[in-house]
C-alpha angles and dihedrals in degrees: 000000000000133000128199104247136238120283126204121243118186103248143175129203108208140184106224119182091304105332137070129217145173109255122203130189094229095231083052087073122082120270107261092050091050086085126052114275147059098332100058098043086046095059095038083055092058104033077056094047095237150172086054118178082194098048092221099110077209077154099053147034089276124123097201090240119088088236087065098032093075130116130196126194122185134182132172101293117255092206123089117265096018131108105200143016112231119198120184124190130182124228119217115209108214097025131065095240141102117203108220092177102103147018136255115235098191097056088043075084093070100044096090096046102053086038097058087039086047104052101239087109116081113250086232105059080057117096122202092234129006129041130330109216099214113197110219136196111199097214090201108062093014098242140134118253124189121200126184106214115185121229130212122193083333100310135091114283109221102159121078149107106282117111131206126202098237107030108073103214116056118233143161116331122236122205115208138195127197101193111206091348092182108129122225106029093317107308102137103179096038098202091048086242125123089201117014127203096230122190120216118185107234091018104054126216113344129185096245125179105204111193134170100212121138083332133006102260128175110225112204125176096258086224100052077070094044106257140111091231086236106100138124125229091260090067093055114018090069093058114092088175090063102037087063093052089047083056097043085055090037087051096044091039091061090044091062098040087056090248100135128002103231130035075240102064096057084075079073099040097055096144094057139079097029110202109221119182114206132201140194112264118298145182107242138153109248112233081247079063090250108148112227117200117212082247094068100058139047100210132355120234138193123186141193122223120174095356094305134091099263116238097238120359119292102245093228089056080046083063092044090056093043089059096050096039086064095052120071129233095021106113103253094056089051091050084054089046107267132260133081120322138153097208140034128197111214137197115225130171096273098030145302134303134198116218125176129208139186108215122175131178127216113189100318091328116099123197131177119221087203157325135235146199141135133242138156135220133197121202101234099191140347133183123086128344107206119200121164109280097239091052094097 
């Protein structure tokens, strides 16, 4: 019997913030995934190594954590004053699907590099030495996205001091900015509501700010659920018990914000909206075993991806406290002690993490010019991807 054997697809495996992804150069891909569809989906799943009833991804890029399931393809940017189109899916482990619904923050810090590296930046928007302002357009949620990449003698520079909780080696710091990041044409609080009653079968009402900021995201008091907002993924990714009620409030939270039509529909939407419970400062031990003092942080923040408590904090859901930190009266703005404020140090399972908003009102309407933060990214390895060539 006879089998149809591997191909080659250019490929790049990049660090990106705290996460890692498989990057394509969109006319890298075969013909029939350079277009939206089941082809696509079809290859991204295989190059990943999903769906995987072991939840290993052992046959694929994959890493069996959301952080590590991601994908990223880019291409030269078909909207004025960009430079490149960046489209991020997310790849689910144990199901066939690849949410396209969101972006990944995180990765965003990896954009400009392998933009520049890849050509789909112009030679001329590129110094010999300094910084190379890349002009992104997040296809997914249709925004504009600025990293400062620094050059050296005319290349990325990876290498450098800055150090990011999460990643263990420091590296190069990259400065972003999400530019308008309100989701949705601007609402930014889709229910008109600063602070919601929501009602969750089985949990009861819970304060809920529910916020579409570099990515809709669902804020509880980490207390109204029964816990400090200070644990490590080891205190909640074991419970089943507690997964199922995050996903009831995760299910519930995009009904109201007009996300999906049916409970039924989140099962498909698993990437977005993320549920984050926040806390007032206080002491903990880091999963890395650094100690952070209450001092150090304005608010502590835990956050679901994919169904588990994410290691460190998604930098899209960075952007989406930010946002809220900026705006008073929403919870997470009370957690960090009320009041105005342009930036907001977190606590997250591996660290902390600064973040700064603009954030403006108008009558009762708020809008945010911008956020910032910084990451770094690293490209790991480069060269072919091989999959089976009947798998797409």
């Amino acid at each position: 019997m006879s089998h149809v054997p591997q191909i080659k697809i250019p490929a790049t495996y990049i660090r990106g913030g705290t996460s890692k992804g498989v990057f394509f150069n969109l006319q890298d891909l075969p013909e029939s995934a350079r277009v939206p569809g089941e082809a696509r989906d079809a290859l991204l799943l295989r190059v990943i190594g999903s769906p995987d009833p072991y939840g290993k991804q052992t046959d694929g890029m994959g890493g069996a954590t959301s952080s590590t399931s991601k994908t990223v393809i880019l291409s030269k940017s078909e909207q004025p004053d960009h430079d490149v189109d960046y489209l991020f899916g997310q790849v689910s482990i144990d199901k066939p699907f690849v949410d396209w619904s969101g972006n990944c923050g995180n990765l965003t810090a990896a954009v400009g590099s392998f933009a520049i590296s890849s050509g789909l930046v112009a030679r001329e928007r590129i110094p010999s030495n300094g910084v190379a302002v890349v002009r992104i357009w997040q296809a997914n949620i249709r925004k504009s996205i600025i990293a400062h990449i620094p050059i050296t003698d005319g290349e990325v520079q990876e290498t450098g001091d800055f150090e990011l909780d999460g990643v263990t080696f420091p590296a190069a710091e990259v400065e972003i900015e999400f530019i308008d990041p309100a989701d949705g044409e601007g609402a930014i609080f889709p229910t008109g509501n600063l602070v919601d009653d929501l009602d969750v079968p089985g949990v009861g009402i819970l304060k809920a700010t529910m916020i579409n900021a570099g990515i809709p995201t669902i804020f509880i008091n980490a207390e109204d659920i029964g816990y400090r907002g200070s644990e490590l993924q080891v205190d909640i990714n074991g419970d089943e018990k507690a997964l199922s009620m995050f996903e009831t409030i995760r299910a519930h939270g995009a009904l109201r914000m007009g996300l999906i039509d049916t409970i039924e529909q989140a099962a498909g939407r698993q990437h977005t909206p993320k549920v984050a419970m926040v806390a007032a400062p206080a002491d903990y031990t880091a999963s890395s075993g650094k100690h952070i003092e209450a001092a150090d942080i304005d608010v502590n923040v835990r956050a679901l991806s994919m169904g588990l408590l994410h290691h460190a904090m998604m930098g899209t859901a960075a952007v989406a406290i930010a946002t809220a930190g900026a705006i008073p009266g929403t919870l997470v703005n009370l957690a960090a002690g009320g009041g105005e404020r342009n930036s907001v140090r977190f606590g997250h399972p591996s660290g902390t993490l600064r973040v700064g908003a603009q954030a403006s009102q108008s009558g009762s309407d708020w809008s945010v010019d911008k956020a910032i933060m910084s990451r770094s990214a690293r490209v790991l390895m480069e060269g072919w991807l091989r999959i089976p060539g009947d798998a797409f």
